[in-house]
C-alpha positions as MATLAB code, in Angstrom:
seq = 'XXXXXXXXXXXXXXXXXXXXXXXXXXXXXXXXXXXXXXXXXXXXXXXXXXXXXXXXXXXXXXXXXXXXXXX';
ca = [
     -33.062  147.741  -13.780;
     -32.917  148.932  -17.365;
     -33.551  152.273  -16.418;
     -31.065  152.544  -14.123;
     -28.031  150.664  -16.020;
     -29.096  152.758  -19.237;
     -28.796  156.266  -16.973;
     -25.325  154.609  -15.871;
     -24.380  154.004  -18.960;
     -24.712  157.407  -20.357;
     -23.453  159.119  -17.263;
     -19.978  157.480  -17.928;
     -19.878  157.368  -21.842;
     -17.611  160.740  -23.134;
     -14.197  161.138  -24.555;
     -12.513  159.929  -21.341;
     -14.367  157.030  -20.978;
     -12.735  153.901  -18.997;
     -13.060  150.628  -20.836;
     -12.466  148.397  -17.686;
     -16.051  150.110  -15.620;
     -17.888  148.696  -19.203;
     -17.663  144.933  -17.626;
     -19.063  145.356  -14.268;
     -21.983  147.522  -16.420;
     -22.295  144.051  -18.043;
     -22.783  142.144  -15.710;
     -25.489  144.262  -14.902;
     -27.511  144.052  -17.909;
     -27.031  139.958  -17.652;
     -28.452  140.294  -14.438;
     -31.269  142.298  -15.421;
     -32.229  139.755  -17.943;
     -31.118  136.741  -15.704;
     -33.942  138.359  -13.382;
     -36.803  138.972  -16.295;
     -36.280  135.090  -17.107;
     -36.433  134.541  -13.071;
     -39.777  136.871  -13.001;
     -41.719  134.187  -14.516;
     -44.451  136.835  -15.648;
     -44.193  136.691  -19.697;
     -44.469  139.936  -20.763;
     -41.767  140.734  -17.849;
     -39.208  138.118  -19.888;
     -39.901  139.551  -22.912;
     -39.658  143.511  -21.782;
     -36.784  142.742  -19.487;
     -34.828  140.829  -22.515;
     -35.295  143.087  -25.209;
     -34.394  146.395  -23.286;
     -31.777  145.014  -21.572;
     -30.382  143.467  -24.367;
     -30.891  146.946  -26.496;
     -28.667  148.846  -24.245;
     -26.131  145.751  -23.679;
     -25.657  146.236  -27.625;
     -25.508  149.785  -27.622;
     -22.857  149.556  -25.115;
     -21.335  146.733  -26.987;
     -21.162  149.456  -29.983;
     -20.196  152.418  -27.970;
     -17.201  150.406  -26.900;
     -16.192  149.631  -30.547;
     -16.376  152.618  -31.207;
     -13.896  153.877  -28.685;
     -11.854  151.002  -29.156;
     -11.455  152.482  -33.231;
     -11.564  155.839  -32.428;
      -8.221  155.909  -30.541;
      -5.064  156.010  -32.090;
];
């Protein structure tokens, strides 16, 4: 799961990047961790939570970074 929303992630990051595909990216990461905590298998919750929750804040960044790039 983190694999796979991080490769999405970067495939649509650029100059031209659309703000309103970010959310349902989200909700992707929140699922990823909603299904590490559903795993049960600790070192799954922990892995699952702190990669997903990496890349959630590096998209979190990347889109305040857009957001003060543009005029």
């Amino acid at each position: 799961m983190v694999a796979g929303n991080a490769l999405l992630l970067f495939i649509m990051r650029g100059p031209n990047a659309d703000l309103r595909l970010f959310l349902p990216i989200g909700t992707l990461f929140i699922a990823g961790i909603v299904s590490a905590f559903l795993s049960k298998i600790v070192t799954g919750i922990i892995l699952g939570t702190v990669l997903n929750g990496g890349v959630l804040g590096f998209m979190y960044f990347l889109v305040l970074a857009i957001g003060i790039g543009e005029p």
